[in-house]
N, C-alpha and C positions, 0 to 999 in steps of 0.2 A: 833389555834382553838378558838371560841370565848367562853366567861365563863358566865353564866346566872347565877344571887342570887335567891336565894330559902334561907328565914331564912339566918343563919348563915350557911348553907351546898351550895359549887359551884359545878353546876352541868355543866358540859363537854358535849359541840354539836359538830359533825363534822360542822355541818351548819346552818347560822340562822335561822329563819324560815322564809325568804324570800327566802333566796336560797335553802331551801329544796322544796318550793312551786316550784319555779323555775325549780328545779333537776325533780319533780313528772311530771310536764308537760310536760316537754321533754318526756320522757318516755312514757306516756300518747298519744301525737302527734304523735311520731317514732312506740308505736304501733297500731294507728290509719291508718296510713299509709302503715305499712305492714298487717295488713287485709284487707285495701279496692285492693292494688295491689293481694295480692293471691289472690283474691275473680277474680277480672279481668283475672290471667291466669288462675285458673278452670273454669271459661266460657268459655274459649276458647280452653282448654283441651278436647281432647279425653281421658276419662280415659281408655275404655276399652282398649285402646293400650297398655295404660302407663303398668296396668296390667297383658297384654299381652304379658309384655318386652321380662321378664326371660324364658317365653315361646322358644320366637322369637330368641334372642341371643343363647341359647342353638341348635337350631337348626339353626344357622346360624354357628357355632363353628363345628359342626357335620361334615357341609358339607365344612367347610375351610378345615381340617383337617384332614391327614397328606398333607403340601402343596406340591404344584408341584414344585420341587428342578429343573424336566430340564428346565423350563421356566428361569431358572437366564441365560442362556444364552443369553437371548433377552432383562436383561436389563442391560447389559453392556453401550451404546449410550446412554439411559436416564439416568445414571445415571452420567455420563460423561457433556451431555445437564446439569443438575444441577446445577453440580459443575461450570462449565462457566459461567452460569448466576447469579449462587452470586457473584462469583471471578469477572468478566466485571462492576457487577450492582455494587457491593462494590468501584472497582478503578475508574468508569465513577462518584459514589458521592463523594468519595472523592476530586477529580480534582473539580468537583462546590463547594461544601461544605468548601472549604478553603478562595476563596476569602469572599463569604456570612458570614463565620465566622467571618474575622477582618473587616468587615462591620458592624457585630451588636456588636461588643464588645467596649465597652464604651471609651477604652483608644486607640483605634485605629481608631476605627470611623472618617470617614473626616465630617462627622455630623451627629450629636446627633438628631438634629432638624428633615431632613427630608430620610438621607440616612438610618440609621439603623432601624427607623419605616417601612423601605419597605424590609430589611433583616429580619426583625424578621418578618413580612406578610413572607415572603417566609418559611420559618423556621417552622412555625405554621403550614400552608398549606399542605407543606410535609408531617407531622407528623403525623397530622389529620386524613388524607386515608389511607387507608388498602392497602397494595400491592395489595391484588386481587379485589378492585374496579380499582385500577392506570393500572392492565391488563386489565380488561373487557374494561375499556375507550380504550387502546390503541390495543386489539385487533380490535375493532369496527376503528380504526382510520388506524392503518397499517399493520392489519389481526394477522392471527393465527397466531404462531410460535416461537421459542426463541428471535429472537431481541424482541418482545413486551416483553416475562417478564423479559430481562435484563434492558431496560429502565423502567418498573415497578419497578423491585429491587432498579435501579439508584434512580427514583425520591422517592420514601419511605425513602433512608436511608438517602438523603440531610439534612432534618432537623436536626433526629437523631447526624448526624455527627456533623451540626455543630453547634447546641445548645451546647451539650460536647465542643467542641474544643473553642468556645469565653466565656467561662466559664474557661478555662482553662488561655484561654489568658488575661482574666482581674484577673487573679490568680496567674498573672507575678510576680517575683520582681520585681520593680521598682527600684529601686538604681543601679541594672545592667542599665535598660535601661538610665536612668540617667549620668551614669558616661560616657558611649557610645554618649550621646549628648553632654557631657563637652567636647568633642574633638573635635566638629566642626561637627559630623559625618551626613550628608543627613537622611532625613525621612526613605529612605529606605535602607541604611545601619543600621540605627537603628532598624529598623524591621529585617533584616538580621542576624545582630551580637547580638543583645540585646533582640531579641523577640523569636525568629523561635528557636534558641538553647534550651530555655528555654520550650519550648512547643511539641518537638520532642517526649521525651515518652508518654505524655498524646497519643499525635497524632497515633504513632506507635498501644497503646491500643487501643485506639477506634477504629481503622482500622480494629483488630485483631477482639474484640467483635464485631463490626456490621458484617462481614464475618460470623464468628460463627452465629448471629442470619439471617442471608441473606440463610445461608444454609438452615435452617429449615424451611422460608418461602419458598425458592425456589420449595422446595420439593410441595410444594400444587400447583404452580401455574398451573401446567400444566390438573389441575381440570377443567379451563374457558381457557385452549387451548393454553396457555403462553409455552409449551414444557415441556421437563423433563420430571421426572419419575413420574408426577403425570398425565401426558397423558396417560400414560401404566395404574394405579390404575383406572383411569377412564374409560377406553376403559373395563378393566377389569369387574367394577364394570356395566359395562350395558350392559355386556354378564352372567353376574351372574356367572361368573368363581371366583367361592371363593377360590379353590385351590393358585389359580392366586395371587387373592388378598389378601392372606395372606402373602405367599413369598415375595411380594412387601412390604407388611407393616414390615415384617422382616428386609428387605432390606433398607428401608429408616431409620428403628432404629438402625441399625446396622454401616447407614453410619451419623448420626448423632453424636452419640456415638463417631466415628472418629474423626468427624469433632471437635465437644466437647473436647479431649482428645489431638488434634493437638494445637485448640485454647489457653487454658491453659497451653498446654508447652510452647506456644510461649509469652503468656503472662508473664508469668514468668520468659520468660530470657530476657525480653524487662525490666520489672518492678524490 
């Protein structure tokens, strides 16, 4: 910290008074900033709803409550549609997501210059949209129904995957792959014996985790018509069958939780 004379006593600043000027204007801006943006969403606020919430939710809880238990008969299929469409959407990104991977990874790359600029474009692109824009686009392209949000899941979890995994792979040791080229060994035996070994648990994890979060998106899609048990929550919710729509929301926390609890053992005995 720096020390200022006064007489013969030093007196102790966290900062000088450049950077304290500096520290006050921040502060200063950053709360400038946050009153002109609230000031913009209470304009655009209904308060009397906001209000009105605990009104509203109370009497929406009334009428959920107690839910309709014999309706799980009927979501046995959507829930079944779900689980397929992350499990598909998970193994169709993983299969693209690998070669894009040792494409944007520096030490694999056949070039730095113009191939791996067009794997990280891809990479970026993926990651950027929401599953349920990549459904609305592809129900509009090849209709309702589960293939659209299995290829939704696919393209979402592309980047995901393979940002993790050429992160992994430029995470190699090298002296393996190394000793692997002292032998004479081909490009892609060096990739085979000297690379891929080395990158199998990362890989196995990430597989595990993106399923695990593929589940919980999958559960929404079928909101914009992508299938699943979010067809059923939505069909539900615009007959105003609260009964309905609570059981469901039971039901998809219930198999999250699974899914959750699967994910983790598996991670665990991979890691």
């Amino acid at each position: 910290m720096p020390v200022l004379e006064k007489g013969d006593t030093q007196i102790w600043r966290r900062r000088t008074q450049g950077q304290a000027l500096t520290h006050w204007a921040a502060w200063l801006i950053g709360t400038a900033v946050f009153v002109y943006c609230w000031q913009q969403i209470s304009e655009a606020t209904t308060w009397f709803f906001v209000w009105d919430a605990p009104r509203i939710a109370g009497d929406i809880w009334t009428r959920a409550t107690p839910p309709r238990w014999e309706y799980i008969a009927q979501l046995g299929r959507p829930i079944w549609d779900t689980l397929n469409i992350a499990t598909l959407g998970t193994l169709m990104a993983l299969v693209m997501a690998v070669p894009v991977a040792f494409l944007a990874a520096r030490n694999t790359t056949p070039s730095k210059l113009f191939i791996r600029p067009v794997a990280l474009l891809i990479i970026v692109s993926t990651r950027s949209i929401n599953s349920l824009i990549w459904a609305l686009l592809l129900i509009a392209i090849i209709g309702p129904g589960v293939f659209a949000g299995v290829i939704a899941i696919a393209i979402r979890s592309i980047g995901f995957c393979a940002k993790l995994l050429y992160e992994a792979i430029e995470e190699i040791d090298h002296a393996q792959v190394e000793a692997i080229t002292a032998t004479g060994a081909s490009r892609w035996q060096v990739m085979a014996y000297g690379i891929v070994p080395q990158i199998l648990p990362a890989f196995a994890g990430i597989a595990v985790f993106r399923w695990d979060i593929n589940i919980r998106e999958s559960t929404v899609l079928g909101l914009v018509g992508a299938g699943g048990i979010g067809l059923q929550l939505q069909s539900s919710l615009n007959v105003l069958a609260w009964p309905q729509v609570s059981l469901i929301l039971l039901v998809i926390l219930a198999f999250v939780v699974l899914s959750e609890w699967v994910s983790a053992k598996v991670r665990g005995a991979i890691i």
